[in-house]
C-alpha positions in Angstrom: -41.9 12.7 -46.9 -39.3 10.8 -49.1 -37.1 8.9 -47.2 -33.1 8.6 -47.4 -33.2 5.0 -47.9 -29.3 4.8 -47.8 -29.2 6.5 -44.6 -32.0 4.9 -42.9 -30.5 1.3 -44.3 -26.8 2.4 -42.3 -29.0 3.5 -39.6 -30.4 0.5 -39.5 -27.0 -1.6 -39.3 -25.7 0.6 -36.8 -28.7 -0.2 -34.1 -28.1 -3.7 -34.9 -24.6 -3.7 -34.9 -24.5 -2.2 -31.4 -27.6 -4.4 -29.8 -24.8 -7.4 -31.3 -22.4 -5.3 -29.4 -24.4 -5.3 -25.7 -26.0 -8.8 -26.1 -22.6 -10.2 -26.5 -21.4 -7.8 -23.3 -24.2 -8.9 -21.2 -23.7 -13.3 -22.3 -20.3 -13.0 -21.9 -18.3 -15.6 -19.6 -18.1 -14.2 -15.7 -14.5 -13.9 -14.8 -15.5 -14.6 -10.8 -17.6 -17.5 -9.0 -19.6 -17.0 -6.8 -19.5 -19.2 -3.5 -22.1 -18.3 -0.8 -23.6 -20.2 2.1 -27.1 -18.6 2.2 -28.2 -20.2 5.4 -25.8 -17.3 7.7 -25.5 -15.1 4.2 -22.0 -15.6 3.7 -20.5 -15.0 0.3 -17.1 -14.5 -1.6 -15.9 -14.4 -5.1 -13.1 -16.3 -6.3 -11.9 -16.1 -10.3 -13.8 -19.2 -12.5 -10.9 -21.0 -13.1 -10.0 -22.1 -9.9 -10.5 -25.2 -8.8 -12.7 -26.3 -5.1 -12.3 -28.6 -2.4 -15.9 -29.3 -1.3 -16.9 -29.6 1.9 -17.1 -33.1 1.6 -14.1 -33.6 0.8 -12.6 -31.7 3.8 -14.7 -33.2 6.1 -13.5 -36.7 4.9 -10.2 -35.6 5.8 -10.7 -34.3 8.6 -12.9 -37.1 9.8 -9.4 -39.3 9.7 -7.8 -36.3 12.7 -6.6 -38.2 15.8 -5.6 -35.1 17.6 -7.6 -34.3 20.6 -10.7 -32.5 20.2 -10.8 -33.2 16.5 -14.1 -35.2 16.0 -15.5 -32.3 18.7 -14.7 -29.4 16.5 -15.7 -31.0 13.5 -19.3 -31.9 14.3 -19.6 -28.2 15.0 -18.6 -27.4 11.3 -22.0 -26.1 9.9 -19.9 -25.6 6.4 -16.1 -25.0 4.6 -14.7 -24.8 1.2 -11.6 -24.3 -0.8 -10.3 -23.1 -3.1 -6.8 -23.0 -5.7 -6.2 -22.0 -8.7 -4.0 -25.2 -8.6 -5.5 -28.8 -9.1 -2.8 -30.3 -7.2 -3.4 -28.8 -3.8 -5.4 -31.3 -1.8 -7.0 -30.9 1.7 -4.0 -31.9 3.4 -2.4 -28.8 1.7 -5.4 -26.8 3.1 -4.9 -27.9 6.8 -1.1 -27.9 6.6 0.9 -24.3 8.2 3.2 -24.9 5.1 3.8 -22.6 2.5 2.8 -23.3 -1.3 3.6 -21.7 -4.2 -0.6 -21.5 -5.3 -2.7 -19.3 -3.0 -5.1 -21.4 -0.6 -8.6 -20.1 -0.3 -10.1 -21.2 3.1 -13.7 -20.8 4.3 -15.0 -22.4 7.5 -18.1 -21.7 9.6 -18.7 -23.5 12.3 -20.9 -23.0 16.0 -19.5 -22.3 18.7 -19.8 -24.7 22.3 -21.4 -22.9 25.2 -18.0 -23.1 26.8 -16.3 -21.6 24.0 -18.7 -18.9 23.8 -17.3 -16.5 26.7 -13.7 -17.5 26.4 -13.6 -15.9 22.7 -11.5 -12.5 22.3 -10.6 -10.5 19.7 -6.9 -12.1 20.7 -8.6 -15.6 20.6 -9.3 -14.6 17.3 -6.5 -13.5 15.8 -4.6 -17.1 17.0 -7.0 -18.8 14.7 -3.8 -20.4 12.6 -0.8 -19.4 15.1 0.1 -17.1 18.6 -0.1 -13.8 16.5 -1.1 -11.6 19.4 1.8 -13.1 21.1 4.0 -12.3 18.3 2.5 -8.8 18.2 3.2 -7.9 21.8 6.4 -9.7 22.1 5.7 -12.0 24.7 6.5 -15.0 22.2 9.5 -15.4 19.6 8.2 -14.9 16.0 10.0 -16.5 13.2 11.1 -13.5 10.8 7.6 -12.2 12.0 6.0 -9.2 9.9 2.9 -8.0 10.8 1.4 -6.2 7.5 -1.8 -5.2 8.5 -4.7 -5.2 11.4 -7.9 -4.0 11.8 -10.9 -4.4 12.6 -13.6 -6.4 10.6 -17.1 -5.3 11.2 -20.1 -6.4 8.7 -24.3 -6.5 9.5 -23.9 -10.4 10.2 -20.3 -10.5 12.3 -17.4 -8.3 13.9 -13.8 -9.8 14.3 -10.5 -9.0 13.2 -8.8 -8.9 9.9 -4.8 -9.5 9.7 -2.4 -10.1 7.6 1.4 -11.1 8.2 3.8 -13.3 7.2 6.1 -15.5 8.7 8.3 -18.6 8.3 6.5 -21.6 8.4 7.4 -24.6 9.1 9.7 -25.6 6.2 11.4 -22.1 6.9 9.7 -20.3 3.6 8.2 -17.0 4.1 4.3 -17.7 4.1 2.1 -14.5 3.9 -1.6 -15.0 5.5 -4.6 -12.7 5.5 -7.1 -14.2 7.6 -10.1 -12.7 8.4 -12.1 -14.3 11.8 -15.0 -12.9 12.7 -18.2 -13.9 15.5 -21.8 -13.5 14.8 -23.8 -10.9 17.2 -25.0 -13.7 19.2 -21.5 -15.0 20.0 -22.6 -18.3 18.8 -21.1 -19.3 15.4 -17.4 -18.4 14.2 -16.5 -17.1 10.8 -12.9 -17.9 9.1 -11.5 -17.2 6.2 -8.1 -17.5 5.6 -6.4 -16.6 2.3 -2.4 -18.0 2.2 0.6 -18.8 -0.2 4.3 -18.2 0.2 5.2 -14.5 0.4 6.3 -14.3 -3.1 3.2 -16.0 -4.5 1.6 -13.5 -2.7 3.0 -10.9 -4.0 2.5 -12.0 -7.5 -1.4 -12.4 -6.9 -1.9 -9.7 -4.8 -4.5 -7.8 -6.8 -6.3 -11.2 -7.4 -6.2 -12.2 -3.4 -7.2 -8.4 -2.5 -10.5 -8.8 -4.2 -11.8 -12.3 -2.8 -10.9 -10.8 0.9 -12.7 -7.4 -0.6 -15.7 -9.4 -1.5 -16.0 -11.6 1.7 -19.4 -10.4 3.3 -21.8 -11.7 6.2 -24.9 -10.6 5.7 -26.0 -13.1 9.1 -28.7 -15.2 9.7 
């Protein structure tokens, strides 16, 4: 058999050009970081560039609290971390009600106190940050109050509640918050995760904000 030694010689540069083609698909930079505490299997993706506030460096912060209870809750911290695509924003940006114009990643796990354990609701929940079951049934004043969404939040390692609104914080700027709250079978540890940024940055980052609250999962201990 004589072979076509032009052909088979294109041939050839065609396999390699294409196994060029896939190695440099499968090397390629990730677009999304992956941030996981493996010890309760809780994990989230946020996009590579964004810059995170360790948990040492909200602890710190924390730590300086003179509000009562402060030193209490945080010993029970078993792990946070945030994260912004902005370098400026700081932990006292993350524990702050006020709006900013760069989303606010939020992640905090912490136990729960035997006398916490029985006097958590799915309300209780949802007035992680501020009175939004209040707000819902009308009970309590909102300020320009708009509840977007609410729903249940139900994974193998947690059930809680998943809602987003916005509302004028305190400097009087729309602030849009999707917070998702959520406690472990047991009733023993509490999982929060609080995504925020004034409403129009939130509108602007929507699809990017969608997908780290799409990818937060607890797989449980």
């Amino acid at each position: 058999m004589i072979l076509n030694l032009k052909r088979s010689k294109t041939l050839q540069i065609s396999i390699l050009a294409l196994s060029l083609i896939l190695i440099s698909t499968g090397c390629g930079n990730p677009t999304n970081e992956f941030v996981s505490f493996k010890e309760d299997g809780v994990y989230f993706t946020v996009p590579t560039e964004w810059h995170a506030i360790s948990n040492q460096e909200l602890s710190d912060y924390e730590a300086k609290s003179t509000d009562a209870g402060a030193a209490e809750r945080l010993a029970a911290v078993k792990w946070q971390v945030a994260y912004s695509p902005s370098p400026n924003i700081k932990p006292t940006d993350v524990f702050s009600i006020a709006a900013k114009e760069s989303p606010i990643v939020f992640l905090r796990i912490r136990n729960l106190y035997p006398s916490e354990v029985n006097a958590v609701s799915f309300n209780a929940l949802r007035d992680i940050v501020v009175p939004l079951s209040s707000w819902i049934d009308g009970s309590l004043a909102a300020p320009k109050f708009t509840l977007l969404d609410d729903q249940n939040f139900n994974d193998k390692g947690a059930t809680g509640k998943r809602s987003v609104f916005s509302f004028a914080a305190s400097n009087d700027k729309l602030e849009t918050i999707n917070q998702t709250v959520a406690l472990s079978p047991d009733r023993t540890v509490l999982y929060v995760l609080i995504v925020r940024c004034s409403a129009t940055c939130y509108t602007q980052n929507q699809s990017t904000l969608d997908k780290i609250t799409d990818s937060f999962t607890i797989r449980g201990r």
